[in-house]
C-alpha beads as a LAMMPS data file, in Angstrom:
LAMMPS data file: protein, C-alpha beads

397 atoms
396 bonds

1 atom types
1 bond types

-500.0 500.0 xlo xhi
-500.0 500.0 ylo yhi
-500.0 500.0 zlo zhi

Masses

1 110.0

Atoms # bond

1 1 1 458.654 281.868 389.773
2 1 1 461.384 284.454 390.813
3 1 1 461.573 288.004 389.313
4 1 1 464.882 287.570 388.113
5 1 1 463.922 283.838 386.228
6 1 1 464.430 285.521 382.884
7 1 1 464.576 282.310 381.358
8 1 1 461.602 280.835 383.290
9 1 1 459.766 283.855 382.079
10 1 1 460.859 283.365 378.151
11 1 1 459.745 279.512 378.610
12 1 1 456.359 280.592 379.938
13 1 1 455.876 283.009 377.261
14 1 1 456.456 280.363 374.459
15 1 1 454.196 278.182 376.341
16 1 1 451.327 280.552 376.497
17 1 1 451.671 281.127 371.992
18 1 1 450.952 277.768 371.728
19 1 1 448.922 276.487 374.315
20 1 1 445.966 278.165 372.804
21 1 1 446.743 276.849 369.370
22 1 1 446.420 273.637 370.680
23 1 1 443.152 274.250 372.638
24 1 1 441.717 275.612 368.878
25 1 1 443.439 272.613 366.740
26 1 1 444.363 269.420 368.708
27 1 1 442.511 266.741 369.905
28 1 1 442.956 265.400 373.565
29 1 1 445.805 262.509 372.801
30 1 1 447.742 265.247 370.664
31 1 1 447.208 268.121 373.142
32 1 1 448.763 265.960 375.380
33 1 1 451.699 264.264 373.207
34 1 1 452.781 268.039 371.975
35 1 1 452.516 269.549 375.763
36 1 1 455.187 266.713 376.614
37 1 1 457.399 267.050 373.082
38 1 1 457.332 270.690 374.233
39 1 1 457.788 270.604 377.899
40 1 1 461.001 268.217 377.117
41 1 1 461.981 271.162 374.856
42 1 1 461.984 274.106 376.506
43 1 1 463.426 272.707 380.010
44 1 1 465.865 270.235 377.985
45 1 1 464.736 267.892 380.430
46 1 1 465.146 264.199 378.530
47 1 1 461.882 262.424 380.044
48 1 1 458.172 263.837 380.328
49 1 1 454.910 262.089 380.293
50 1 1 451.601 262.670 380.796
51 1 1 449.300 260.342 382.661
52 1 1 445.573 260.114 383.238
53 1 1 443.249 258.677 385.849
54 1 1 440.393 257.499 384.202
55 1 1 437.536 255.881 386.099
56 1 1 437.183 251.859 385.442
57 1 1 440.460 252.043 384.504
58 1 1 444.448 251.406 386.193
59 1 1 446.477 254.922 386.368
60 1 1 448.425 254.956 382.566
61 1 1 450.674 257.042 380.762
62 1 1 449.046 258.431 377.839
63 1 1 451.450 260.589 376.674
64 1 1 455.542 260.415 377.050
65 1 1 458.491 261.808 375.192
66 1 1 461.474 260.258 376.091
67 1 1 462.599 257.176 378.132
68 1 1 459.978 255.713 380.398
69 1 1 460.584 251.966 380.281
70 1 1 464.260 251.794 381.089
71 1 1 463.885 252.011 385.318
72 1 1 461.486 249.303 386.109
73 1 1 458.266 248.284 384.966
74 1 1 456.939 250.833 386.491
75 1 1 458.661 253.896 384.981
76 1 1 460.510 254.684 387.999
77 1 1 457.177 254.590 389.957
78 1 1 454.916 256.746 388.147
79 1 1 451.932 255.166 389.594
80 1 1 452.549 255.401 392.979
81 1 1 454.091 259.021 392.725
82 1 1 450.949 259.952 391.342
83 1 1 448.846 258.747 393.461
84 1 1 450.266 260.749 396.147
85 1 1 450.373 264.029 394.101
86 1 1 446.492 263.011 393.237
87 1 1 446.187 262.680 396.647
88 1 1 447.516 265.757 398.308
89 1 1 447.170 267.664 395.505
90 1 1 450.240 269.006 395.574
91 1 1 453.582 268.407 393.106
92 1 1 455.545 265.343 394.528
93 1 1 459.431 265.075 393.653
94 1 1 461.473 262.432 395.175
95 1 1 464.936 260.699 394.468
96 1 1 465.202 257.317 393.176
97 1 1 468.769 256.036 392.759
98 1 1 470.508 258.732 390.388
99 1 1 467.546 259.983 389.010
100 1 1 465.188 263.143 390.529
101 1 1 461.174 262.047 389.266
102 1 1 458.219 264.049 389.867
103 1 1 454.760 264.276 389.509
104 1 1 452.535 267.663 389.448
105 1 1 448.778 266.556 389.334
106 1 1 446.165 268.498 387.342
107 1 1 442.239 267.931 387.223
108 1 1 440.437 268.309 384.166
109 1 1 436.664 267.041 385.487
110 1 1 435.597 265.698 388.233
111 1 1 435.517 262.257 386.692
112 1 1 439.508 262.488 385.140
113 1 1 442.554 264.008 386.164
114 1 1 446.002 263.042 385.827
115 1 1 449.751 263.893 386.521
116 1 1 452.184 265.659 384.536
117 1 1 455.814 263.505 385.263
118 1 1 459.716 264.006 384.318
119 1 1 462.693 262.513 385.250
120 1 1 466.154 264.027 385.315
121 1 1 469.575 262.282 385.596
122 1 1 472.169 263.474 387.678
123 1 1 470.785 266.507 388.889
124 1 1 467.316 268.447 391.006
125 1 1 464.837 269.976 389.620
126 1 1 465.628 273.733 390.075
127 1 1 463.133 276.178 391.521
128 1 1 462.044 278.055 388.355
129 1 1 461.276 274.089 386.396
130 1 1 458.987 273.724 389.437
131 1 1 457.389 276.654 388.877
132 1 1 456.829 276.430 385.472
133 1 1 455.996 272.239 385.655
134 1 1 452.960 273.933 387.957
135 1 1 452.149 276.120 385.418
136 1 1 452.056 273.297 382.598
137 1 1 449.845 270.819 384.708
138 1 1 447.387 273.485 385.054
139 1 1 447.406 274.276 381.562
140 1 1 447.142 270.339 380.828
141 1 1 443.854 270.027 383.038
142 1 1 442.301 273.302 381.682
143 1 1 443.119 272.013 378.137
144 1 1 441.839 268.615 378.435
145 1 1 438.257 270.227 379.995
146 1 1 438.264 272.349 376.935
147 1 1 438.575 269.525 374.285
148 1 1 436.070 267.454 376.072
149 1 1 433.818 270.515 376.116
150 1 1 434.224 271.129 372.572
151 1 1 433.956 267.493 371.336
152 1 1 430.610 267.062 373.539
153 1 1 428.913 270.451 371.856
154 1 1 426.618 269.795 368.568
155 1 1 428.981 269.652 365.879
156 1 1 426.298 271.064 363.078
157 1 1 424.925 274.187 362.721
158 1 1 427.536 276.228 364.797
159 1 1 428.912 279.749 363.969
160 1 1 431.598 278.530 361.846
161 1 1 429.985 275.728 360.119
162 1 1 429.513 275.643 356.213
163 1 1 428.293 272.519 354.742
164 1 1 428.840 273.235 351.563
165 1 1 432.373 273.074 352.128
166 1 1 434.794 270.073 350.704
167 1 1 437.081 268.832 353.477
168 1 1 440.863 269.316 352.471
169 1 1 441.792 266.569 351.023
170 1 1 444.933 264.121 351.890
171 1 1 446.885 264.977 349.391
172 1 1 446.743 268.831 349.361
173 1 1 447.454 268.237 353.690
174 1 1 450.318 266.634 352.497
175 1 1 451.838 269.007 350.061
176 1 1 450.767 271.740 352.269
177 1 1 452.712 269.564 355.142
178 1 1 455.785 268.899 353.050
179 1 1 456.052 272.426 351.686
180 1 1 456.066 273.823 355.258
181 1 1 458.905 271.013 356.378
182 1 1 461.105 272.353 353.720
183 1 1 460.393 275.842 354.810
184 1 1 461.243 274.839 357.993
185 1 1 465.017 274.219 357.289
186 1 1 466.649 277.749 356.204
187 1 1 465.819 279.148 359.899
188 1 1 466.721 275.964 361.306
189 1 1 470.027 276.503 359.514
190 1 1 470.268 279.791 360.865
191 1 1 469.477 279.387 364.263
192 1 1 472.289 276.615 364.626
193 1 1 475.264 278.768 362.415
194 1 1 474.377 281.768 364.909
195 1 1 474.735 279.315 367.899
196 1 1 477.590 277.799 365.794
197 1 1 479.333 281.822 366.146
198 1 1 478.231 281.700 370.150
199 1 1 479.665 278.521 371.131
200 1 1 482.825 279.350 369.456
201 1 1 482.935 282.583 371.605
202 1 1 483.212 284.562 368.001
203 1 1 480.334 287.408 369.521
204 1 1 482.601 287.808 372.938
205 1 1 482.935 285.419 376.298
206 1 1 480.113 283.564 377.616
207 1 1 479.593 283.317 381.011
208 1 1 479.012 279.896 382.421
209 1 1 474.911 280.339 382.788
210 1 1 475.200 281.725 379.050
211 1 1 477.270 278.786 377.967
212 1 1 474.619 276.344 379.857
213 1 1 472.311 278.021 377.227
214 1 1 474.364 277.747 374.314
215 1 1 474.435 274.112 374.941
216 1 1 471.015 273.623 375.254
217 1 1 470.101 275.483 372.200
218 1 1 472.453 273.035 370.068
219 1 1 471.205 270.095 371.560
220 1 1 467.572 270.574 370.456
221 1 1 468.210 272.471 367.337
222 1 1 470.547 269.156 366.390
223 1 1 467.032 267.211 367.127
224 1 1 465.163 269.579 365.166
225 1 1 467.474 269.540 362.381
226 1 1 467.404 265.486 362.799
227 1 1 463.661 265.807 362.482
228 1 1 462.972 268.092 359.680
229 1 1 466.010 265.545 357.504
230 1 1 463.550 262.312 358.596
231 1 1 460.595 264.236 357.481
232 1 1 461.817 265.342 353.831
233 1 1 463.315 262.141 353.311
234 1 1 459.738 260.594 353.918
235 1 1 458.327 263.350 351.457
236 1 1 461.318 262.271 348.883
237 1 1 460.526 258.448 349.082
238 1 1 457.104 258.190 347.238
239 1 1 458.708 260.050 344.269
240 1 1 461.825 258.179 344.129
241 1 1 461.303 254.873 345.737
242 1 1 462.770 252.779 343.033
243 1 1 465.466 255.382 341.462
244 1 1 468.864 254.917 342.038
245 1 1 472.196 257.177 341.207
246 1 1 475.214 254.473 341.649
247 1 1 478.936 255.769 341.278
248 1 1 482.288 253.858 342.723
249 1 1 483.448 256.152 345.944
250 1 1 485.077 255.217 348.824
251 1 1 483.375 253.896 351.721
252 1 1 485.889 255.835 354.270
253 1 1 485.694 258.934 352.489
254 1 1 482.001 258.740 353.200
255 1 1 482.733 257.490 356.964
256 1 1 485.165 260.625 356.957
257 1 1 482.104 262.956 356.053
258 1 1 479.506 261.374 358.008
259 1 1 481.798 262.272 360.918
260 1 1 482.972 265.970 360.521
261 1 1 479.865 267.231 358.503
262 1 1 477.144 265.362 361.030
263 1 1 478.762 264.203 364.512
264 1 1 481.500 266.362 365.145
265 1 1 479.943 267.350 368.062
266 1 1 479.813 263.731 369.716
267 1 1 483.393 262.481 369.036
268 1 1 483.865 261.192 372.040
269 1 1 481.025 258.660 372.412
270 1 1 481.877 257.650 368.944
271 1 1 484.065 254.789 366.860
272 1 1 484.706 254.582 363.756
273 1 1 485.701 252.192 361.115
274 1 1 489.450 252.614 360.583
275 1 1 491.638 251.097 357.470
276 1 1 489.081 248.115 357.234
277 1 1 486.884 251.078 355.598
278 1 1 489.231 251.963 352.982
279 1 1 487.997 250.295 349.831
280 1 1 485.987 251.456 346.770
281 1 1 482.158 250.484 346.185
282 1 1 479.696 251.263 343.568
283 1 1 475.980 251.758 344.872
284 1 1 474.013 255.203 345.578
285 1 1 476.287 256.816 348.023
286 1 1 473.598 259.647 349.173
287 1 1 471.065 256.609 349.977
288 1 1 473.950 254.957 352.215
289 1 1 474.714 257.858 353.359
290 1 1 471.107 258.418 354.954
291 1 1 471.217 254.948 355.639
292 1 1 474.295 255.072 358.245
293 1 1 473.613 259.116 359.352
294 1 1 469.961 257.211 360.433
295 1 1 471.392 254.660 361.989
296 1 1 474.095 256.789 364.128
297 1 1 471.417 259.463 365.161
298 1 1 469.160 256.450 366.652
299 1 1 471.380 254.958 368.591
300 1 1 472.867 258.571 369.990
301 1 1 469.150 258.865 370.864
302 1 1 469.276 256.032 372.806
303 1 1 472.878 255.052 374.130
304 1 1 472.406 257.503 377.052
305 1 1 475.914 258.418 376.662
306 1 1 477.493 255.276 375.950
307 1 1 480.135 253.957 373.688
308 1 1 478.761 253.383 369.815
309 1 1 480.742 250.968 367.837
310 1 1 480.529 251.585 363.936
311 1 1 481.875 248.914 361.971
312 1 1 481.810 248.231 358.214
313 1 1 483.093 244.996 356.140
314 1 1 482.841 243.697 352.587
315 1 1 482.309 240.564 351.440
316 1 1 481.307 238.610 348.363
317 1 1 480.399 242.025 346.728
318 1 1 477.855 243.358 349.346
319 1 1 478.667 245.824 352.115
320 1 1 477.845 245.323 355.704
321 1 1 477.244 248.701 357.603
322 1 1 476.983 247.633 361.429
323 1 1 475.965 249.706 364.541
324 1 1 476.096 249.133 368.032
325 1 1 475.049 250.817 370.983
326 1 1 474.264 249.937 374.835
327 1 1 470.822 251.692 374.972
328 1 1 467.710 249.879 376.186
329 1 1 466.887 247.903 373.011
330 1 1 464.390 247.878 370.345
331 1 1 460.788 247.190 370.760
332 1 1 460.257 243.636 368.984
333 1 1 457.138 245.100 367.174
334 1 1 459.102 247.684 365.620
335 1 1 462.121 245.751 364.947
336 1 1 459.496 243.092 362.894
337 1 1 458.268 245.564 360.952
338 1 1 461.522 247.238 359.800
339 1 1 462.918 244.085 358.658
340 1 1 459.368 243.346 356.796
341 1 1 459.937 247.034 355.094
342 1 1 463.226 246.846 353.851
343 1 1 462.174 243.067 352.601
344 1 1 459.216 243.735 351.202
345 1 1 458.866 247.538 351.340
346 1 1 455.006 247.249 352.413
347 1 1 454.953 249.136 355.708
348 1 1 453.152 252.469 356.033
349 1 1 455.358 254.749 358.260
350 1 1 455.130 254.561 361.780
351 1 1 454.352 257.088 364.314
352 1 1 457.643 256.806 366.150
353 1 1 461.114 255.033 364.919
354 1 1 460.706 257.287 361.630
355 1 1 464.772 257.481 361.312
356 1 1 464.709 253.499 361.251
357 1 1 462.197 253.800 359.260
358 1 1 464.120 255.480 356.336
359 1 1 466.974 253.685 356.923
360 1 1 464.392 250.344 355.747
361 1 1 463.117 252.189 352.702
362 1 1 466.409 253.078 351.219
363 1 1 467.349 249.183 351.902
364 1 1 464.603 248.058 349.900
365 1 1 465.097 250.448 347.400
366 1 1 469.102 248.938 347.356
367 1 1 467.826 245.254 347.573
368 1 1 469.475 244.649 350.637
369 1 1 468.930 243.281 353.767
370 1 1 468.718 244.535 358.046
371 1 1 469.416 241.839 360.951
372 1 1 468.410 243.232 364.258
373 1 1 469.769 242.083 367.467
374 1 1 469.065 242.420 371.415
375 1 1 471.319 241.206 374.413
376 1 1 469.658 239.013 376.180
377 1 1 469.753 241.912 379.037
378 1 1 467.336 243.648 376.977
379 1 1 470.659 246.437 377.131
380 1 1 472.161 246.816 374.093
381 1 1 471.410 246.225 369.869
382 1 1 473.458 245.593 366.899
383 1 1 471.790 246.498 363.641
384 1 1 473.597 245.228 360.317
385 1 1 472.637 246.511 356.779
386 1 1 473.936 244.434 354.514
387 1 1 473.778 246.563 351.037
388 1 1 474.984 244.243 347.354
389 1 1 477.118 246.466 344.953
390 1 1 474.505 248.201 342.038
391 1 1 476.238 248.209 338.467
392 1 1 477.133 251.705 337.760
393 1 1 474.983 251.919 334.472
394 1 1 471.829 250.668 336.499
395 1 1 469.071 253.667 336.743
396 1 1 465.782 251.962 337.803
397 1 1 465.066 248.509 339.527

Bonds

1 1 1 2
2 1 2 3
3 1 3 4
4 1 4 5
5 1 5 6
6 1 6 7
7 1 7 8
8 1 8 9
9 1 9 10
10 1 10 11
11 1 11 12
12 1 12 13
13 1 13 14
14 1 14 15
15 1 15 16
16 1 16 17
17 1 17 18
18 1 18 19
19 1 19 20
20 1 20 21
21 1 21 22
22 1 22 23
23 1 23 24
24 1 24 25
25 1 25 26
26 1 26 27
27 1 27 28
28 1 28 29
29 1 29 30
30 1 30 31
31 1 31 32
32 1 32 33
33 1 33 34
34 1 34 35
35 1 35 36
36 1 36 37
37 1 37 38
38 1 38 39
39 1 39 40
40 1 40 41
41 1 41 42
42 1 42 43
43 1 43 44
44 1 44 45
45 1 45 46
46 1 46 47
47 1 47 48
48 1 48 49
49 1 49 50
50 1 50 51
51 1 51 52
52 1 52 53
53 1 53 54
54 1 54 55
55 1 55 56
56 1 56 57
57 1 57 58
58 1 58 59
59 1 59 60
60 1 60 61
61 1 61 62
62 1 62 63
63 1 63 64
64 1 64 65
65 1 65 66
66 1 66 67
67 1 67 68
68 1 68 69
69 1 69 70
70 1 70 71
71 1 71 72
72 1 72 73
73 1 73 74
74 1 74 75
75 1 75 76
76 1 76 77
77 1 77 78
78 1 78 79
79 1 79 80
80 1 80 81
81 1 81 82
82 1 82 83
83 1 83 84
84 1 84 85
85 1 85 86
86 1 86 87
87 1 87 88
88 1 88 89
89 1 89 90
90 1 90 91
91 1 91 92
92 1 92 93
93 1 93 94
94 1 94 95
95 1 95 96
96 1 96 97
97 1 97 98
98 1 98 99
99 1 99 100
100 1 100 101
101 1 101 102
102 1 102 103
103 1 103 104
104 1 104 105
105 1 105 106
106 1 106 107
107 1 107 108
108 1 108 109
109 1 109 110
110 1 110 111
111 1 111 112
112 1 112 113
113 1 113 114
114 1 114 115
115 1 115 116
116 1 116 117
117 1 117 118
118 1 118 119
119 1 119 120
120 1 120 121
121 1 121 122
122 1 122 123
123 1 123 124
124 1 124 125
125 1 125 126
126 1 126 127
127 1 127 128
128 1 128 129
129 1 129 130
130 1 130 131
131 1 131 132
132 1 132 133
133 1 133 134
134 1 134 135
135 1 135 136
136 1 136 137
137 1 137 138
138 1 138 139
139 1 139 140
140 1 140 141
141 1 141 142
142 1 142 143
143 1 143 144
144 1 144 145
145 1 145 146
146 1 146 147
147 1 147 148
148 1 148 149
149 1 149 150
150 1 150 151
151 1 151 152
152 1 152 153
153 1 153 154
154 1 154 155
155 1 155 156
156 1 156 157
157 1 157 158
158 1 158 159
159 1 159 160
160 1 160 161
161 1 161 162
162 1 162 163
163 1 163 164
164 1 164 165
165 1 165 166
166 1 166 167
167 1 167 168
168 1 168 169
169 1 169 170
170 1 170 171
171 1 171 172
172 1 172 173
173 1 173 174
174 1 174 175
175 1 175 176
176 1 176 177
177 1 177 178
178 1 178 179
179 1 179 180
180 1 180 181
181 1 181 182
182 1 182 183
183 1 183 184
184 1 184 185
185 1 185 186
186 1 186 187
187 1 187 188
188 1 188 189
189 1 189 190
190 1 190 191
191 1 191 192
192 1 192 193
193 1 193 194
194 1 194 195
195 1 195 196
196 1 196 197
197 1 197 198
198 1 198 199
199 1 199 200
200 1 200 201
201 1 201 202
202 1 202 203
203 1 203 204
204 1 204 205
205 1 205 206
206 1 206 207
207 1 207 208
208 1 208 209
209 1 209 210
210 1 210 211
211 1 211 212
212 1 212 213
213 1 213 214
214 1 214 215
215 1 215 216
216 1 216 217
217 1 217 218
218 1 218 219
219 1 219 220
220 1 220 221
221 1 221 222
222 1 222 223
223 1 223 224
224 1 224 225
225 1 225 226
226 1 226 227
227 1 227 228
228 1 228 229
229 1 229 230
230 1 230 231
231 1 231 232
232 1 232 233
233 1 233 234
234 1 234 235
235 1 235 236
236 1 236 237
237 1 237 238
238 1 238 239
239 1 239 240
240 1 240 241
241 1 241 242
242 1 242 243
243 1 243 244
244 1 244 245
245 1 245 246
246 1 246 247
247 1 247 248
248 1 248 249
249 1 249 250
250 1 250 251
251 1 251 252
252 1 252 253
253 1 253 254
254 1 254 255
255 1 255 256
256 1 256 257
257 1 257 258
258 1 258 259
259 1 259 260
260 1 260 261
261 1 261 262
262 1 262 263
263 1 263 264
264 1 264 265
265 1 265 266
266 1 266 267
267 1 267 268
268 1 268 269
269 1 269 270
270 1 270 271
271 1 271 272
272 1 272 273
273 1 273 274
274 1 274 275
275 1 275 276
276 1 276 277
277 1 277 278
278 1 278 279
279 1 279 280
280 1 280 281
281 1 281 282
282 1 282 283
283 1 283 284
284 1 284 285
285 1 285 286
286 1 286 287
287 1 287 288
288 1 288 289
289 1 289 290
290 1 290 291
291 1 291 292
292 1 292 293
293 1 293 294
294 1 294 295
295 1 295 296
296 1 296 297
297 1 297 298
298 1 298 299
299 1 299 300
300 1 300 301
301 1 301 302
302 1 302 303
303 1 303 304
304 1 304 305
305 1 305 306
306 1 306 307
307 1 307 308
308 1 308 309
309 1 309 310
310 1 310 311
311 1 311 312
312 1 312 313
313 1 313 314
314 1 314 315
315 1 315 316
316 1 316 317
317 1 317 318
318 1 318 319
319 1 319 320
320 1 320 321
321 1 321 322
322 1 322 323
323 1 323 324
324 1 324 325
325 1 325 326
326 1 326 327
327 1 327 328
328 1 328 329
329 1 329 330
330 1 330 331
331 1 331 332
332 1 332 333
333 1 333 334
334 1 334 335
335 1 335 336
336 1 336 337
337 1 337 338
338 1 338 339
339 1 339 340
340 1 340 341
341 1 341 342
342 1 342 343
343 1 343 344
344 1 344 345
345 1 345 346
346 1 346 347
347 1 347 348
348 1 348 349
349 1 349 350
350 1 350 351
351 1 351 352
352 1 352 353
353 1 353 354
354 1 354 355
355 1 355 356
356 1 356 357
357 1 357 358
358 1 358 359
359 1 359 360
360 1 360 361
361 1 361 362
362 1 362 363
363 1 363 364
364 1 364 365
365 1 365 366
366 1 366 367
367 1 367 368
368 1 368 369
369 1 369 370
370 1 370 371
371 1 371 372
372 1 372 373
373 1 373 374
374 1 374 375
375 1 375 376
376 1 376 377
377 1 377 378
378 1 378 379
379 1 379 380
380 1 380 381
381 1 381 382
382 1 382 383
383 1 383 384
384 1 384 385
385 1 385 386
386 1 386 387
387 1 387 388
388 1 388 389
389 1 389 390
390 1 390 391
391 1 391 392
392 1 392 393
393 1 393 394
394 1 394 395
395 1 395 396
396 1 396 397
């Protein structure tokens, strides 16, 4: 890592505050899932993944944030790439098509080591991302060693034992957890109205590295922000799963806010209903609201930069909110369940998809409907919520 890397250095130094929280708190599949959420983070690099060579068992990803599938079955190769970092024990980075993959091996035991992997589109891997990927597949292997160290040691009678002591229980972990999500949104909010004052050049000029920064920073505090909404919806639901607020507004007045309050930034990549939008309807406005800023923020998520169609209709007194996008398609497991949750409303909430996920709640909750489809490419889906007008005196169904 070069001297002058200031920002290598700053990534490394955030690194290092968590790594040994993780060591402390985490067991080996979450060590692993937050070292790639991170990793993704702090290099704004769109596709890491952690894999693991275990004996009596084929090379796997265990761990991935990000886009793995959409390149061949293979992942672009992460097998093979592997097995030649594993091999030479040395980082491996090659070219495939547009996209720059690599593979930086680690060893936890002698019995298991694996490869930490990313892929980049349209661009190398610069020197001080090498440098630091190093760093993080060391960390990885000296991580793993420590969990499996700590989960082989007698787990009674230790230092910090105390039998006599309840285990927190679910609920309190989940008060404690939704208290700290809430928390979590004021310096969210500040972080992204300071970048809002950089980006607009309101502190003085940016230089173009500076401005490379800028961008970065509202890029992942927009998926941060994205993430901490998800979450306190999910906290809201239990409480108000069956309570609705209906009023008459119109449906492109809410189009019209969706678009300057939430994806003004993305304009381009993004089209919306026009006069075909302009008619009154009476259901709860914030629960379609979430409904189509869910449904937008997937498919950005997704499309890879490609065009999203928004459409809306109304007919025989139900709404039809319908988005379409060119990314690589919905997993047919998830898409089941969705449409079984906003049916039935019986699904627990997933560990991924947790934006779809809402968007299925509030449908059941609004006795509606979702229709899910693929292109036969396996490129592209069209989701349609179909939503029936609620009577404007109606308070509980």
């Amino acid at each position: 890592m070069a001297p002058d890397d200031t920002s290598a250095y700053l990534r490394l130094n955030q690194f290092l505050e968590l790594e040994g929280e993780w060591a402390e708190s985490c067991s080996a599949d979450e060590v692993c899932h937050r070292i790639c959420r991170t990793t993704a983070l702090l290099l704004d690099i769109p596709c890491v993944a952690i894999g693991l060579d275990v004996p009596q068992a084929p090379y796997g990803l265990v761990a991935s944030e990000g886009d793995w599938n959409g390149n061949g079955a293979d992942g672009n190769g992460v097998c093979a790439l592997a097995s030649a970092a594993r091999a030479s024990h040395a980082p491996r980075i090659e070219s495939r098509g547009g996209d720059v993959v690599g593979a930086f091996p680690f060893t936890a035991s002698p019995d298991l080591g694996g490869c930490v992997h990313v892929r980049v589109t349209g661009r190398s891997l610069r020197d001080g991302e090498i440098s630091f990927l190093r760093f993080v597949a060391s960390s990885t292997g000296l991580m793993l060693r420590a969990r499996m160290q700590r989960e082989s040691a007698p787990r009674n009678g230790g230092p910090n034992h105390h039998a006599d002591e309840p285990p927190i229980s679910e609920s309190a972990a989940r008060r404690y957890v939704a208290m700290a999500v809430h928390d979590l949104r004021n310096p969210l909010n500040v972080i992204a109205g300071y970048t809002a004052l950089l980006d607009e050049e309101s502190l003085g000029d940016l230089t173009a590295q500076q401005r490379e920064a800028v961008d970065a920073i509202k890029r992942q505090a927009r998926v941060l922000l994205s993430s901490v909404d998800q979450l306190i919806e999910l906290d809201r639901m239990p409480r108000t799963r069956s309570e609705l607020s209906p009023s008459r507004f119109e449906v492109g007045q809410l189009f019209e806010d969706l678009r300057t309050t939430c994806f003004a930034h993305c304009a381009t990549s993004l089209h919306w209903p026009g006069s075909e939008a302009t008619f009154d309807f009476t259901s709860d406005r914030r629960r379609l609201f979430s409904i189509a800023q869910n449904l937008i923020d997937n498919a950005l998520k997704h499309a890879h930069g490609g065009d999203i169609v928004i459409g809306c209709t109304r007919r025989n007194g139900h709404l039809t909110l319908r988005v379409c996008d060119q990314g690589p398609g919905l997993d047919p497991e998830l898409r089941a369940k969705l449409i079984n949750h906003a049916a039935h409303g019986t699904e627990s909430a997933p560990r991924s998809g947790l934006g779809l996920y809402t968007v299925a709640s509030h449908v059941h909750a609004l006795r509606g409907a979702i229709a899910i489809d693929v292109a036969e490419s396996g490129r592209g889906t069209d989701i349609r919520v179909s939503i029936p007008a609620v009577e404007a005196d109606s308070t509980d169904l």
